[in-house]
Legacy VTK file of the C-alpha trace (Angstrom):
# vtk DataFile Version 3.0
C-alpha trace
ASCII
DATASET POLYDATA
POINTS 177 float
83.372 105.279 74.716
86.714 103.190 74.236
87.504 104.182 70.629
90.808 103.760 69.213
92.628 105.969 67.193
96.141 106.805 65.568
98.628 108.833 67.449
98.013 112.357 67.201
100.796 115.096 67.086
100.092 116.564 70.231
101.006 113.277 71.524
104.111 112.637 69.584
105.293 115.877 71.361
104.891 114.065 74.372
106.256 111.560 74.273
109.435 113.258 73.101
109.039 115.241 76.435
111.990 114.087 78.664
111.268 112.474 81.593
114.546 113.283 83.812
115.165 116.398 85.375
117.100 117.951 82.497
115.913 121.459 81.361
114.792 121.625 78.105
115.462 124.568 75.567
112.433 125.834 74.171
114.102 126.300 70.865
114.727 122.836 70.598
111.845 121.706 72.497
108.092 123.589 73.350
107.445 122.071 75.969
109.565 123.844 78.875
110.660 121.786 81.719
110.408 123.090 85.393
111.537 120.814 88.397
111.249 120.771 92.113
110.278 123.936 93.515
109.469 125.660 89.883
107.498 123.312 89.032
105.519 123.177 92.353
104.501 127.049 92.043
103.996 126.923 88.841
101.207 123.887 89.155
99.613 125.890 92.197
96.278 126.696 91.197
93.212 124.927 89.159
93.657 122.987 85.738
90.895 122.294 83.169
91.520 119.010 81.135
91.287 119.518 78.153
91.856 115.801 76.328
92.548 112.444 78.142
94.115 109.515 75.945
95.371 106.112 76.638
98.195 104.573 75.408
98.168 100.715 75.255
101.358 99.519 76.164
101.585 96.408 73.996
100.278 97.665 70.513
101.303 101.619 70.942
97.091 102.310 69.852
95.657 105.108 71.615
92.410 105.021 73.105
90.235 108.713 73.737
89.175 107.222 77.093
87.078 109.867 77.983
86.028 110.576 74.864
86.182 113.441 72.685
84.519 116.483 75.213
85.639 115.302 78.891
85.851 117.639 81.354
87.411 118.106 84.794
89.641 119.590 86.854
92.443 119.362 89.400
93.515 121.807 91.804
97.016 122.406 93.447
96.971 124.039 96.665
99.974 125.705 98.007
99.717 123.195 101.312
100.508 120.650 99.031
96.923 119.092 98.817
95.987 117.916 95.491
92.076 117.481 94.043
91.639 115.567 90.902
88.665 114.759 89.199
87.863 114.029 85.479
84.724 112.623 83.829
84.313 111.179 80.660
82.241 113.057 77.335
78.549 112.636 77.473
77.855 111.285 81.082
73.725 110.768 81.737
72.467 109.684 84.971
72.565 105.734 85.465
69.272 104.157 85.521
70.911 100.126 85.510
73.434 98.766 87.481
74.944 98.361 84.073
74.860 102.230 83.365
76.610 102.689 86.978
79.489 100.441 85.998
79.693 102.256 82.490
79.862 105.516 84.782
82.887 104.160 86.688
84.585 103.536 83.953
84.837 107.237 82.577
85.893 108.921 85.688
89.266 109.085 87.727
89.226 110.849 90.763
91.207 111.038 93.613
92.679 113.239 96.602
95.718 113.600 98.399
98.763 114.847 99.899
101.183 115.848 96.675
104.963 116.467 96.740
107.276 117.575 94.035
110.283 115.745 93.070
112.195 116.750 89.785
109.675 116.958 87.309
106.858 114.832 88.977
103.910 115.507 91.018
103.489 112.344 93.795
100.243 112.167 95.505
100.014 109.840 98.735
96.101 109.393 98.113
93.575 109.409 100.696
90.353 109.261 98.657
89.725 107.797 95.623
87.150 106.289 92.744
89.240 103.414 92.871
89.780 102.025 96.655
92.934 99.733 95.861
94.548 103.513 95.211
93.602 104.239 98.633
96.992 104.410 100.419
99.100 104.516 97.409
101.501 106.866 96.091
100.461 108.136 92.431
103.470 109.092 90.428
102.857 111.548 87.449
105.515 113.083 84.950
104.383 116.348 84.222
105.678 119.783 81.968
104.078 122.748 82.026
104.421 125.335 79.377
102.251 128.748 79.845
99.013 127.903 80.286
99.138 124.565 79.550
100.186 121.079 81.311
101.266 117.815 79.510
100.979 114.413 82.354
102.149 111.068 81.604
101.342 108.267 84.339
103.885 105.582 84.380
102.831 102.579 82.710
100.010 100.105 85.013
97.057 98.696 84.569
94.088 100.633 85.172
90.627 99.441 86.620
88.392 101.206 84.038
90.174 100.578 80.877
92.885 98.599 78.591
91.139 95.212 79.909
93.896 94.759 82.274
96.846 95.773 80.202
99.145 97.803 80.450
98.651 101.122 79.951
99.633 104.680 80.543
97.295 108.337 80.034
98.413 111.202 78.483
96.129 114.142 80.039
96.506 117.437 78.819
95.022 120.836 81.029
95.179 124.081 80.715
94.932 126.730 83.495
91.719 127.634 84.654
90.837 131.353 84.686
LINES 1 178
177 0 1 2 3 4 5 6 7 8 9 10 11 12 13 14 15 16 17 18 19 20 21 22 23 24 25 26 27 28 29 30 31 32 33 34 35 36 37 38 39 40 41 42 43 44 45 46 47 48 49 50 51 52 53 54 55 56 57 58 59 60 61 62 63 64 65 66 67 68 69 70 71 72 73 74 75 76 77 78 79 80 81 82 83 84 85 86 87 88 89 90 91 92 93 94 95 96 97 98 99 100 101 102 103 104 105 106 107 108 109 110 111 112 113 114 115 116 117 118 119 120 121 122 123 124 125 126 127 128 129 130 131 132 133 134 135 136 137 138 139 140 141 142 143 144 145 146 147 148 149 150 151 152 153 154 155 156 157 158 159 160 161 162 163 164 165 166 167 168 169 170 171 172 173 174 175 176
């Protein structure tokens, strides 16, 4: 499922994305920024993903995580609960204890209280796939543009992938309708 690839444009635009809470023009730049309050009603709502990659930190190769059809969603609510759950591409029922640890590692789900602070979404989680994130505050840089949303995590090390490197995901959605 871990396959490595060459950056792909739609990630070189995000990583150009700025990461303060400057406005961007979208002249110069696609991807609109909105902060704070903009930003929160704009993310109200439910997401689709629609690709999940993983930058590794120390040689810059992306990994498609979740391969090349995940699917999942995450919802905003206006009471500033947040729902997110993706699974990987091509997920069977496990019949090992082998097959359940492969399952693990192509999903990422959690739940929590979100706030909105320049252009990042914060979740104080409450449930999660991953219990040490139980507690935690999940930090996510996100710009939305129409119907779409671009989210980069900070870099960490993640318990399903990179083998304990660093690493950060690059998760695209668009709006569900």
């Amino acid at each position: 499922m871990n396959i490595v690839q060459k950056k792909i444009p739609v990630l070189a635009d995000m990583e150009s994305a700025p990461t303060d809470n400057a406005i961007s023009d979208k002249k110069n730049n696609p991807l609109s920024e909105l902060v704070d309050n903009e930003l929160k009603k704009a993310l109200i709502g439910t997401w689709q993903l629609v690709s999940y990659q993983v930058e590794l930190q120390e040689t810059g190769e992306f990994i498609d995580a979740m391969g090349a059809t995940p699917r999942g969603r995450v919802i905003f609510t206006p009471d500033n609960w947040v729902a997110f759950n993706l699974e990987g591409s091509n997920r069977t029922p496990a019949e090992t204890e082998d097959d359940h640890m492969t399952l693990l590692n192509t999903l990422v789900a959690y739940i929590g209280r979100y706030r909105i602070e320049k252009n990042q979404w914060i979740t104080t989680v409450e449930t999660a796939w991953a219990p040490q994130w139980v507690g935690t505050e999940q930090r996510r840089t996100v710009t939305v543009d129409d119907e779409f949303a671009r989210v980069i995590t900070p870099w960490r090390k993640m318990p399903n992938w990179g083998g304990g490197k660093m690493s950060r995901s690059i998760i695209r959605f668009r709006r569900a309708h």
